[in-house]
C-alpha positions in Angstrom: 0.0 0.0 0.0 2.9 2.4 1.3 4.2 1.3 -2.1 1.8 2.2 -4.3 1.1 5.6 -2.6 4.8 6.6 -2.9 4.5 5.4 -6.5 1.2 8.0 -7.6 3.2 10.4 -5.6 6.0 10.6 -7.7 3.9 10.0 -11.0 2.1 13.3 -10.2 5.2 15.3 -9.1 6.9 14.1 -12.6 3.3 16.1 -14.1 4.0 18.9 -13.0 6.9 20.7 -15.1 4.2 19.5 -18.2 1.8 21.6 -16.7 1.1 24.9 -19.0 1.0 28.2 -17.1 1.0 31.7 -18.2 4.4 32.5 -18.1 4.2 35.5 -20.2 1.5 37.3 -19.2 1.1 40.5 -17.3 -0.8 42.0 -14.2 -3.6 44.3 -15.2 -2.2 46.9 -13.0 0.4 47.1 -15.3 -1.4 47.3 -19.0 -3.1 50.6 -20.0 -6.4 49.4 -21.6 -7.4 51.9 -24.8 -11.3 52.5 -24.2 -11.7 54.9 -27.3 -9.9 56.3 -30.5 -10.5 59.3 -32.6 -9.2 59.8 -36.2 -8.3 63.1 -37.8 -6.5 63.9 -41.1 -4.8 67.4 -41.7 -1.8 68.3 -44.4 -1.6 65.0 -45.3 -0.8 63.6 -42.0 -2.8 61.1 -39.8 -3.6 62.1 -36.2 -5.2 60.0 -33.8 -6.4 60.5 -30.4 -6.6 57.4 -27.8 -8.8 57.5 -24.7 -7.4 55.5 -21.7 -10.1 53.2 -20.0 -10.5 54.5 -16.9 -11.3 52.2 -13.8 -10.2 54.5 -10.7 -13.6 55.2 -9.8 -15.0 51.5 -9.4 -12.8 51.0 -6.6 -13.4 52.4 -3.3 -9.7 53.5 -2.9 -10.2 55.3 -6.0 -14.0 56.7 -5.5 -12.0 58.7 -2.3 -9.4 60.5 -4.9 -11.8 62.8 -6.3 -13.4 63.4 -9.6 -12.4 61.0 -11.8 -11.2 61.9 -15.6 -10.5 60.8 -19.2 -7.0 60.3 -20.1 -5.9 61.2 -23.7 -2.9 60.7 -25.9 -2.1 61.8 -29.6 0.2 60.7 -32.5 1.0 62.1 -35.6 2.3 60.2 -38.4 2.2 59.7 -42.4 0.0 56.3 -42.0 -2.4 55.8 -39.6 -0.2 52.8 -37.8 2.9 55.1 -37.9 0.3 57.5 -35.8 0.2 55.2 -33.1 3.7 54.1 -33.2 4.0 57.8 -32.9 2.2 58.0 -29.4 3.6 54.9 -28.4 7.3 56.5 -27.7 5.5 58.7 -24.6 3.5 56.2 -23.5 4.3 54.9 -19.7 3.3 51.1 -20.1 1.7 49.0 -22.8 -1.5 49.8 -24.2 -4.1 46.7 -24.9 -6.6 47.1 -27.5 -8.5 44.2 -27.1 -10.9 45.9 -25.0 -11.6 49.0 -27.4 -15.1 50.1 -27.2 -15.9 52.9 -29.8 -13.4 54.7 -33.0 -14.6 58.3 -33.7 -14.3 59.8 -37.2 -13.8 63.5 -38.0 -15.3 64.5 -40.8 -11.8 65.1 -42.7 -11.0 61.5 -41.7 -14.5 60.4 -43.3 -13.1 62.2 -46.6 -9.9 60.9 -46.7 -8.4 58.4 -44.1 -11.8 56.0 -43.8 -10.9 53.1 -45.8 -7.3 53.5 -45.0 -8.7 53.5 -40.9 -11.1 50.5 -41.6 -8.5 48.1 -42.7 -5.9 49.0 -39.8 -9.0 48.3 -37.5 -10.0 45.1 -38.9 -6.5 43.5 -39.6 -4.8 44.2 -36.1 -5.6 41.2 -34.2 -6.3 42.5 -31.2 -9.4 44.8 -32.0 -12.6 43.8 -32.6 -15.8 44.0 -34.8 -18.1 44.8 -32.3 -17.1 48.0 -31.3 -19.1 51.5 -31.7 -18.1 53.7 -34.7 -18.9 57.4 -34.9 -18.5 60.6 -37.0 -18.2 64.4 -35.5 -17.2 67.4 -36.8 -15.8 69.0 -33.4 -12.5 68.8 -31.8 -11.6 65.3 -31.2 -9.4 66.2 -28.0 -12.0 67.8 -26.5 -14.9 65.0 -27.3 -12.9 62.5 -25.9 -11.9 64.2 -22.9 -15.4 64.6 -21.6 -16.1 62.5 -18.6 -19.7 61.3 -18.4 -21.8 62.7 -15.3 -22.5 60.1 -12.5 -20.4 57.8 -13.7 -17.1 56.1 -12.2 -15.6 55.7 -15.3 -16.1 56.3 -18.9 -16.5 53.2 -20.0 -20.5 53.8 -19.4 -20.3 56.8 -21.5 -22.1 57.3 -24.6 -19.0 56.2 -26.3 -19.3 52.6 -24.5 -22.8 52.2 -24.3 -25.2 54.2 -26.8 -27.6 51.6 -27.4 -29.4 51.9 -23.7 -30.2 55.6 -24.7 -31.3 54.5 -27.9 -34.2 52.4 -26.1 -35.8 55.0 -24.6 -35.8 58.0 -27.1 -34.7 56.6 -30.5 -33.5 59.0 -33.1 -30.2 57.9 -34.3 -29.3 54.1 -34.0 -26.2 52.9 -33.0 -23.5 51.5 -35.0 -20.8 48.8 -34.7 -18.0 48.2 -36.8 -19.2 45.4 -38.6 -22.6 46.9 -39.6 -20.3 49.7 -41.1 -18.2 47.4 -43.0 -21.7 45.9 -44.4 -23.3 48.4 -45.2 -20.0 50.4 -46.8 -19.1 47.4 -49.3 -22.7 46.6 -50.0 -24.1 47.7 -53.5 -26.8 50.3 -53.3 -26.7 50.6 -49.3 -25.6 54.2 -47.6 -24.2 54.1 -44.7 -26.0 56.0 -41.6 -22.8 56.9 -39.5 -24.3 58.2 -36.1 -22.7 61.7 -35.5 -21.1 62.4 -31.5 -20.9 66.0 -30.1 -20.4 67.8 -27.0 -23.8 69.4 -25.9 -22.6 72.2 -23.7 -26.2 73.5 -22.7 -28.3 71.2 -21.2 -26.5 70.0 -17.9 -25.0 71.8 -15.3 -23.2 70.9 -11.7 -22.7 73.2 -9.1 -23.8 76.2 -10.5 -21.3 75.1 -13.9 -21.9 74.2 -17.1 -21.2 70.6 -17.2 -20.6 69.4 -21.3 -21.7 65.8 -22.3 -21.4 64.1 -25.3 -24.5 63.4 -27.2 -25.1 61.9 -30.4 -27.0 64.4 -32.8 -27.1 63.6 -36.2 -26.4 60.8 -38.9 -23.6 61.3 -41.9 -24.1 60.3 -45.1 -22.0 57.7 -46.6 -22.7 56.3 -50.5 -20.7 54.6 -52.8 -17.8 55.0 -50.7 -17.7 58.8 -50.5 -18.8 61.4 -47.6 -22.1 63.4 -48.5 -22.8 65.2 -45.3 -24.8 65.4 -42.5 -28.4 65.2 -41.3 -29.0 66.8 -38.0 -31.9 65.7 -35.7 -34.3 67.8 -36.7 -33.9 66.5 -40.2 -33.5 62.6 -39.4 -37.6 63.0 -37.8 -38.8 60.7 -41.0 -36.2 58.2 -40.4 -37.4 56.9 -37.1 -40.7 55.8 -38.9 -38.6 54.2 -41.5 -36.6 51.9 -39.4 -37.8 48.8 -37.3 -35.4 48.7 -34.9 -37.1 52.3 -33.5 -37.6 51.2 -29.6 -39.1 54.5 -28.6 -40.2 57.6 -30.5 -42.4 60.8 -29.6 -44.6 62.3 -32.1 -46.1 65.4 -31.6 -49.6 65.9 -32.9 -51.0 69.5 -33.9 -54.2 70.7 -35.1 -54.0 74.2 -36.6 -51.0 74.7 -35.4 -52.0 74.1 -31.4 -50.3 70.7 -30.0 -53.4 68.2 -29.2 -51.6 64.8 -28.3 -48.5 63.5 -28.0 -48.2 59.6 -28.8 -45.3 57.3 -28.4 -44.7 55.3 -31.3 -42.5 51.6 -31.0 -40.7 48.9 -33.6 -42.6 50.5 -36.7 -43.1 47.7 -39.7 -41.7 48.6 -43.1 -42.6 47.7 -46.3 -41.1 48.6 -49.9 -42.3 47.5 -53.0 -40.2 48.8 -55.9 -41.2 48.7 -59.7 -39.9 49.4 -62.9 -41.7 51.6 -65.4 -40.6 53.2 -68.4 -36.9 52.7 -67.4 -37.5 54.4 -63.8 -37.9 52.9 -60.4 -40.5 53.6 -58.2 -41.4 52.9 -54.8 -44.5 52.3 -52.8 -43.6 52.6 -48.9 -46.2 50.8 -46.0 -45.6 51.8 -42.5 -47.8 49.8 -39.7 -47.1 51.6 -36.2 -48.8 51.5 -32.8 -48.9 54.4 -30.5 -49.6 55.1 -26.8 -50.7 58.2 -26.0 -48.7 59.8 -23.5 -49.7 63.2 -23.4 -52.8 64.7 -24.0 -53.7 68.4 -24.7 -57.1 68.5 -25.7 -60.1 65.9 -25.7 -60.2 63.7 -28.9 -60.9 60.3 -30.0 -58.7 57.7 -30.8 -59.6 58.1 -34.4 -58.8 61.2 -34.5 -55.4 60.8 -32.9 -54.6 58.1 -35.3 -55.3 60.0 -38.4 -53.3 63.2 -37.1 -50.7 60.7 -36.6 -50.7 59.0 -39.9 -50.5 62.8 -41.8 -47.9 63.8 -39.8 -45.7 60.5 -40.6 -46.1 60.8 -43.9 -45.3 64.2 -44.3 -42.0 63.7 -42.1 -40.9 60.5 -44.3 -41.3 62.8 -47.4 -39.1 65.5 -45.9 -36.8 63.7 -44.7 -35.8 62.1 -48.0 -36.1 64.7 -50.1 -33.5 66.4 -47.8 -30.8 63.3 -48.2 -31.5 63.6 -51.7 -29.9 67.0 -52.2 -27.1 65.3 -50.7 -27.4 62.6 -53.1 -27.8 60.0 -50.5 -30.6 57.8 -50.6 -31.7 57.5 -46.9 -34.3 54.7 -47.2 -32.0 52.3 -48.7 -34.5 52.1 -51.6 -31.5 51.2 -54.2 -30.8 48.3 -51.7 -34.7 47.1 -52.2 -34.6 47.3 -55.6 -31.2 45.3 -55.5 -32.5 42.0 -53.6 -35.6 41.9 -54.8 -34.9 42.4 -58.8 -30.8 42.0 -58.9 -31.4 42.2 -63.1 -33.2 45.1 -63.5 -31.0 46.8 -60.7 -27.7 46.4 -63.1 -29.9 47.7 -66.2 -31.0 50.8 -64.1 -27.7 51.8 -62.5 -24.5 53.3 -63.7 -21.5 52.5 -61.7 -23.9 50.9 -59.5 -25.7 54.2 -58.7 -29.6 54.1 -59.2 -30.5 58.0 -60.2 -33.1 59.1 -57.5 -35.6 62.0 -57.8 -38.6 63.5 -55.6 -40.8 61.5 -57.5 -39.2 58.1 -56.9 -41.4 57.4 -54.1 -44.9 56.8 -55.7 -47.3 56.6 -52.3 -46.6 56.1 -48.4 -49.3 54.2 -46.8 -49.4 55.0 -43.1 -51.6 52.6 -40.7 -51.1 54.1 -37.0 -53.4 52.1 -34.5 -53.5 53.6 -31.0 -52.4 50.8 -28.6 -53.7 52.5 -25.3 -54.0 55.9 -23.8 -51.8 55.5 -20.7 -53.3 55.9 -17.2 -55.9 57.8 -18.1 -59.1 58.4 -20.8 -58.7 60.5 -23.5 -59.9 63.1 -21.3 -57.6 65.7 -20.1 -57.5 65.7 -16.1 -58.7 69.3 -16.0 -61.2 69.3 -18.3 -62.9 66.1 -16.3 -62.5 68.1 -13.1 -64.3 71.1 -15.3 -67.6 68.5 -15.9 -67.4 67.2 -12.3 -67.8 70.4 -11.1 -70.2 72.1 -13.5 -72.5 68.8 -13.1 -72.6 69.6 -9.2 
């Protein structure tokens, strides 16, 4: 027995120089982890702009040494690579990209250092296709050096995380890096690049203007070249346009006095396309349902619905004719005629560009059914307490 103990004891000793361990790898404490990166382009030269991942705050040690903030370095070089190479020689330890959570575009970048970024981004091992990509056309230093408010680190800024924004008021959806590279290389498909900023106005703390990034319009990319932008105010017709709308608000007027305001969700989109006389044509079919969340005047739900259904349409129409002076075709309607008709696409096209006019869209067909009217009739509160007390 003694034996065969002493003989398992030696058989696993033997084991253990076989055993594979990390031997080369390194504490966390000692790897800087890159959280964002922004891209510029000026005299021929590539600057970038890489945002340290900061984790200070989520430990109570670090909570106690005071406001926490973004870290920021820049390179300048004649390739975007040799632009981080570039930073690299001032940099205190090694920087880990694995971890890299949004790439931010200026809009001289988007003109001409995007395809050059793109395959830097999706050949280096270490990044990946997942993360957030942006476009802005203000100050890269100062975008990524805002800190988000209430927040022990900026990897829950709007940088790391737009999408949980994006559920409850939905305007601009959020892009990753592989959606980009889909829709960029795809024939007749523009690419909705969600636009950052720094919104200086509508926080403060302590009595001082507190700025926070916010993402406020949508630029235009088709057949592989920068159009422009669409700010929020223009983008209104898109939300109606694209399914994955979580959340939207519509406000309804009646001669020019608000009545209702009804929240609309996950809107279903249909596009028929058809060729006539050499010319596409579109027929667009929007199905929504609405809750009414607001309510400024007694109505019916009838009434509602068909306010709603006017004002959607009229919205859609704007909204494209305004991407078409850019030349950009904002309802992917080239893309429609494309998989649905592949043959008459390539007769219609040149250079793979379908010609678009404000005719191209032959009818929208809005169906808006009101879901519910919240907690309440569609009664306003004050006018019921009006009847109570006129009946007594």
């Amino acid at each position: 027995m003694r034996m065969k103990r002493t003989l398992l004891l030696i058989m696993l000793v033997g084991t253990i120089p076989l055993l594979t361990s990390c031997w080369n790898a390194r504490e966390i404490d000692k790897i800087f982890f890159a959280h964002a990166v922004g891209v510029d382009y000026k005299d021929g030269q590539y600057i970038i702009y890489t945002q340290l991942a900061n984790f200070q705050g989520l430990s109570r040690e670090g909570a106690q040494t005071g406001k926490p903030t973004a870290q920021v370095g820049k390179g300048t070089g004649e390739t975007i690579d040799t632009a981080f190479h570039d930073m690299y020689r001032s940099t205190q330890r090694r920087i880990f990209w694995g971890h890299l959570s949004a790439v931010v575009f200026s809009e001289a970048a988007l003109e001409h250092a995007f395809q050059d970024t793109l395959d830097l981004f999706t050949r280096f091992r270490e990044t990946r296709y997942t993360m957030w990509v942006f476009g802005t056309d203000q100050p890269l230093i100062e975008l990524l050096s805002t800190f988000p408010i209430q927040e022990p680190t900026n990897a829950f800024s709007r940088l790391g995380d737009p999408s949980d924004i994006y559920r409850q008021s939905s305007y601009v959806e959020p892009m990753r890096l592989f959606q980009l590279i889909r829709d960029y290389y795809e024939p007749g498909k523009t690419v909705l690049l969600p636009q950052i900023t720094v919104d200086r106005r509508r926080w403060r703390e302590g009595g001082s203007q507190r700025p926070q990034l916010a993402i406020q319009a949508v630029g235009l990319i088709k057949d592989k070249n920068f159009k422009g932008w669409l700010n929020r105010e223009q983008l209104r017709g898109s939300r109606w346009m694209n399914p994955a709308t979580q959340r939207a608000p519509l406000v309804l007027k009646e001669k020019d006095k608000t009545v209702a305001v009804v929240i609309s969700q996950k809107p279903d989109v249909k596009i028929e396309p058809q060729v006539k006389g050499g010319r596409a044509y579109f027929r667009i079919q929007v199905k929504l349902k609405g809750t009414v969340i607001q309510l400024n005047q007694h109505s019916t739900e009838e009434k509602l619905a068909s306010l709603a259904e006017e004002e959607i349409k009229k919205q859609i129409l704007k909204t494209y004719r305004l991407a078409l002076e850019k030349k950009a075709d904002i309802y992917q309607l080239s893309q429609v005629l494309y998989r649905k008709n592949p043959d008459q696409w390539h007769q219609l096209t040149e250079k793979g560009v379908l010609q678009l006019d404000q005719d191209s869209i032959q009818s929208i067909q809005v169906d808006m059914k009101i879901r519910h009217t919240g907690k309440n009739e569609l009664v306003p509160e004050l006018e019921k307490r009006d009847r109570l007390d006129w009946t007594r």
